[in-house]
C-alpha positions as CSV (number, residue, x, y, z in Angstrom):
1,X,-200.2,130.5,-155.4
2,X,-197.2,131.7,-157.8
3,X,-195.3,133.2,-155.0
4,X,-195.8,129.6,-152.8
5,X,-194.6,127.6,-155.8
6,X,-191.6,130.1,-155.9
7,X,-190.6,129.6,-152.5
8,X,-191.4,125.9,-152.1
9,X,-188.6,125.9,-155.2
10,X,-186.8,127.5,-154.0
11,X,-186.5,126.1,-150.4
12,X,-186.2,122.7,-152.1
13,X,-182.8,123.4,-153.9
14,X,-181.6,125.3,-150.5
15,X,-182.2,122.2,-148.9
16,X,-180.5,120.5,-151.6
17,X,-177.7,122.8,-151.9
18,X,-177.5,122.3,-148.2
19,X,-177.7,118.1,-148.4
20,X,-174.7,118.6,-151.1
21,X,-172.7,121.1,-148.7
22,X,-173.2,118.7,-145.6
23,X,-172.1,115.7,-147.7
24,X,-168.8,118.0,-148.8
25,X,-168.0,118.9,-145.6
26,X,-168.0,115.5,-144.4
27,X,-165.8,114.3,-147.2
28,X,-163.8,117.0,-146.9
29,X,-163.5,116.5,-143.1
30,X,-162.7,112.8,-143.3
31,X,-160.3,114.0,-146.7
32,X,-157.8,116.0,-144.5
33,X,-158.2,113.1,-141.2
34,X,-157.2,110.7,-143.9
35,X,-154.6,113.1,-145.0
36,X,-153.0,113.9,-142.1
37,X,-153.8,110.4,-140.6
38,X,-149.9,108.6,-142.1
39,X,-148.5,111.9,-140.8
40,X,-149.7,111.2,-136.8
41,X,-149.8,107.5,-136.9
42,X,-145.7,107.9,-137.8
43,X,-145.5,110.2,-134.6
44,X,-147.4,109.1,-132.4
45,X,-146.8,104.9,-133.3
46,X,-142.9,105.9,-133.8
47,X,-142.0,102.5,-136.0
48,X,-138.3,101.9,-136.4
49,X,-137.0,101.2,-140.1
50,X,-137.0,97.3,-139.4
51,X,-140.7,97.6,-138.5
52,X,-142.1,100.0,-140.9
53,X,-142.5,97.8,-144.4
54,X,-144.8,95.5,-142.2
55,X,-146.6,97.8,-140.2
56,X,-147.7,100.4,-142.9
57,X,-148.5,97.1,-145.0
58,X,-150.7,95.7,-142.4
59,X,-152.1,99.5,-141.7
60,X,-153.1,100.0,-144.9
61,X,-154.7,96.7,-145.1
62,X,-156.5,97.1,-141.9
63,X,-157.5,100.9,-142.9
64,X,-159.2,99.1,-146.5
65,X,-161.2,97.2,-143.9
66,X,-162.5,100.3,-141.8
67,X,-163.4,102.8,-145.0
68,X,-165.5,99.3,-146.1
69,X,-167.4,100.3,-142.6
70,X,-167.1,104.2,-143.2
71,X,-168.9,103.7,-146.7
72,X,-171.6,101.4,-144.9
73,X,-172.4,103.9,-142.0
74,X,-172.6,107.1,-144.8
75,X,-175.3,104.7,-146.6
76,X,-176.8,104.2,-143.7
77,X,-176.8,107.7,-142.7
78,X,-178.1,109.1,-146.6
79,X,-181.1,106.2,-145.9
80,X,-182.0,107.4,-142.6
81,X,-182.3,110.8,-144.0
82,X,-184.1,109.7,-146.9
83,X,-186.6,107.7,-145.0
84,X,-187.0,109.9,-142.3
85,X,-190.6,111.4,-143.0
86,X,-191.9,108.0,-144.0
87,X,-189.6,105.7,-141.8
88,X,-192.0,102.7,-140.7
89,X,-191.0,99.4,-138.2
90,X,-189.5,97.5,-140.8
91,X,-187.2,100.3,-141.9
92,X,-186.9,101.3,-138.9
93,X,-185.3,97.8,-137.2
94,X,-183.0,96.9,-140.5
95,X,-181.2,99.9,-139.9
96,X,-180.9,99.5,-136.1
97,X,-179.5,96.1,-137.5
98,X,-177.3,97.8,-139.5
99,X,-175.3,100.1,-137.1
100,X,-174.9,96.9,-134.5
101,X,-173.7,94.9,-137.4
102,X,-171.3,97.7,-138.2
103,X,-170.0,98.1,-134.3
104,X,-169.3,94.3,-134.1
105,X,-167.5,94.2,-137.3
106,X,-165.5,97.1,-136.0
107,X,-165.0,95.1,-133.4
108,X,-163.9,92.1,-135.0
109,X,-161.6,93.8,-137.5
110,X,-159.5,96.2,-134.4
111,X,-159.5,92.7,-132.3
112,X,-157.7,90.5,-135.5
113,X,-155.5,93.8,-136.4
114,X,-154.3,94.2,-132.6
115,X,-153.2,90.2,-132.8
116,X,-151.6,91.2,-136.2
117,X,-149.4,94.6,-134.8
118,X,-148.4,92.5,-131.5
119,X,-146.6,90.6,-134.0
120,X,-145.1,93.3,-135.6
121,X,-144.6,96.5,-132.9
122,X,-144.2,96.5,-128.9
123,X,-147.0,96.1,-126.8
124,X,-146.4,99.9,-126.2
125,X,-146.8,100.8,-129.9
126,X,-149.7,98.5,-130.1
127,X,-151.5,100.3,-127.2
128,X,-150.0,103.5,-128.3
129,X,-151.9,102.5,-132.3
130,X,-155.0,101.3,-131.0
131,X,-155.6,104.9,-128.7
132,X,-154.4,107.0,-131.8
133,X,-157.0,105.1,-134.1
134,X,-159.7,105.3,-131.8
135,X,-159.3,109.1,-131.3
136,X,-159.2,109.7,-135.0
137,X,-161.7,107.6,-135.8
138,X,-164.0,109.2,-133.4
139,X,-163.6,112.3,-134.7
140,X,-164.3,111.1,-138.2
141,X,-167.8,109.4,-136.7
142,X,-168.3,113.0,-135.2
143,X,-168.3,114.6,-138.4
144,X,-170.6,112.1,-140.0
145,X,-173.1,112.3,-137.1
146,X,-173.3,115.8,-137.2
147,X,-175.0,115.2,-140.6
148,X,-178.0,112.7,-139.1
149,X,-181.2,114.9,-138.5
150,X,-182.8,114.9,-134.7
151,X,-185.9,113.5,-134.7
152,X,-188.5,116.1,-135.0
C-alpha cells in the first residue's frame, strides 16, 4: 500500500511537472513567433518609410486584438484539460460555443484590420500581410493544440 501511495505521488507531480513543461513550451514557442514576428512582417510586408508609422501602429493594435483571442483559446484549452475526466453536456456545449465564438471574432477582427491596411499599404502588401499572419498564426495554434489531450 506504501509502495502504491509512493508511485501514485509520484506520478502525480510527473504529470504536473509535465502540465508545467507543456505550458512552457507553448509560451516559449509563441515567445520566439512573437519575437521574430516584427522581424518577418518587415520582410515579407516590405513597408516604405512613409507607410511604416501607420502600419506598425495599426499592427500592433490589431496584434492586442488577436493575443485577447490567444489568451481565450489557452483558457479554453487549460478547461478542457481540467474537465476532461468529468466533462458532462453542459460543459461540454459552452466550450464548443467558445471556440466558434473565438473563430468568428477572428474573423471579424482580420475582416476590419484588412479594410484598415488597404488604407494604408498596396493591395499587394495587404494580401502579402494577410498570408504572412495567417501562416504564423497557424503555427502558433499548432503549438497550442499539440497541448489538448485526444480523447481516450
Amino acid at each position: 500500500m506504501k509502495r502504491l501511495c509512493t508511485f501514485v505521488i509520484a506520478l502525480t507531480i510527473g504529470a504536473t511537472t509535465f502540465v508545467a513543461a507543456q505550458e512552457k513550451s507553448i509560451e516559449l514557442s509563441a515567445a520566439q513567433i512573437q519575437a521574430n514576428r516584427k522581424v518577418i512582417i518587415k520582410t515579407v510586408v516590405a513597408p516604405t518609410s512613409d507607410q511604416e508609422a501607420a502600419f506598425w501602429q495599426t499592427y500592433w493594435e490589431y496584434r492586442g486584438h488577436i493575443a485577447q483571442l490567444s489568451d481565450r483559446v489557452i483558457a479554453l484549452i487549460k478547461q478542457y484539460e481540467e474537465s476532461y475526466e468529468a466533462m458532462d453536456d453542459e460543459t461540454a456545449q459552452t466550450m464548443v460555443d467558445e471556440v466558434l465564438a473565438i473563430d468568428t471574432r477572428r474573423a471579424n477582427i482580420r475582416r476590419e484590420y484588412v479594410k484598415k491596411f488597404q488604407k494604408i499599404l498596396t493591395l499587394k502588401q495587404v494580401v502579402r500581410w494577410y498570408q504572412i499572419e495567417n501562416r504564423l498564426d497557424a503555427m502558433a495554434r499548432v503549438e497550442m493544440a499539440a497541448s489538448i489531450p485526444f480523447a481516450r
